[in-house]
C-alpha positions, 0 to 999 in steps of 0.5 A: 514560491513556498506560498505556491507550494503551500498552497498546492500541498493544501489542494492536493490535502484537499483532494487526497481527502475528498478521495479517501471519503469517496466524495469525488472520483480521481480526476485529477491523475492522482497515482505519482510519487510524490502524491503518495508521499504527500498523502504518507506524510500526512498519515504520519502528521496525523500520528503525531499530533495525535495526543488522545491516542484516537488511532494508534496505542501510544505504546505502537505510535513511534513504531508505525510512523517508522514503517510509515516513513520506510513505505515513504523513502520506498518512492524514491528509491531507484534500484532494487536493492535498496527495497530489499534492504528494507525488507531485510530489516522488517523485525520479525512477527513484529505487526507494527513493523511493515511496508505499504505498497500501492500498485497498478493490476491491469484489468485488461491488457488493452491500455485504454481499460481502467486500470485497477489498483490494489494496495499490498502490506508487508510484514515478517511473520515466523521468519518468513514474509506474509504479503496482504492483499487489499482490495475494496473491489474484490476484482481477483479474490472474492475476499477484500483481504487474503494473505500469502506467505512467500518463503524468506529465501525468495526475497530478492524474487519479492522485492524484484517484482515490488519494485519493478511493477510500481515502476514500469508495471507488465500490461498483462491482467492480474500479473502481479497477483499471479506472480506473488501467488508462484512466490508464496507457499499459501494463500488465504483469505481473511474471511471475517473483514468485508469491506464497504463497496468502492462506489466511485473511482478512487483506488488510487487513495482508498486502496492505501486508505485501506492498507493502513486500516488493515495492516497486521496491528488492526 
């Protein structure tokens, strides 16, 4: 029975790998929980036998492995409150403390329509949030990354809508994006990072992908 597990974790390595260098489309249903904390795992392996610090300054490596490990335990949490813990506990202006988050944004509200998915990172900036969007596609912004800052007293607002969206997301077209903007007090596109184009349909690892290569410490 662990020879099967083994051998299944080694598949979907495989895949998650194939996805992330655009090799393959996701025709494999790709997006569960369990998926993603495979692929968080293998982030935070990859940190750790990481001996040449070829990703990461080994002065931020424990650090981002934390907020790695924090953006895991998020996929089995089942109530609201234990994500706005973590949020709580984001050291502020702290750019290697953070919070991924992977999340289905309608397109359109029929269910048969391709579902987009963009991957958001959270980290504490001045004592408030800053929230970066990451998208490859550019499907609302015509920037691949814009941040927003949503005041620290709307938290419960932030994480609510964080951990109901990833949960049982509202088929309505760019609700998420529309809701974090109603949240935040600016937005702003970082103008200067443009990505590759997504060639092929592979959101659900290369928004994560990107996340973390764009996340506050790059």
């Amino acid at each position: 029975m662990l020879d099967e597990q083994k051998k299944h974790e080694f598949e979907k390595r495989v895949d998650m790998l194939a996805l992330s260098l655009a090799l393959k489309p996701n025709d494999k249903n790709f997006d569960q929980n369990d998926d993603y904390k495979l692929l968080i795992s293998t982030y935070i392996k990859m940190l750790e036998q990481d001996q040449d610090d070829f990703f990461i300054d080994r002065n931020s490596k424990q650090n981002i492995i934390r907020s790695l490990e924090r953006t895991k335990a998020y996929f089995d949490f089942t109530e609201e409150n234990q994500l706005r813990a973590s949020l709580e506990k984001l050291v502020n202006d702290d750019p290697t403390d953070f919070m991924l988050f992977p999340m289905v944004v309608p397109l359109s509200e029929d269910i048969n329509v391709y579902q987009h998915l963009m991957g958001f990172v959270v980290y504490k900036k001045e004592h408030d949030f800053t929230v970066l969007t990451v998208d490859k596609m550019t499907k609302y912004y015509e920037d691949n990354i814009v941040y927003q800052i949503i005041p620290n007293q709307r938290i419960k607002e932030l994480s609510t809508l964080l951990f109901e969206e990833r949960y049982d997301f509202k088929l309505e077209k760019f609700y998420l994006l529309e809701c974090l903007t109603k949240l935040s007090t600016h937005t702003e596109p970082i103008e200067e990072i443009v990505m590759n184009d997504q060639t092929v349909g592979n959101c659900v690892v290369a928004s994560l992908d990107a996340s973390v290569n764009y996340s506050p410490l790059s």
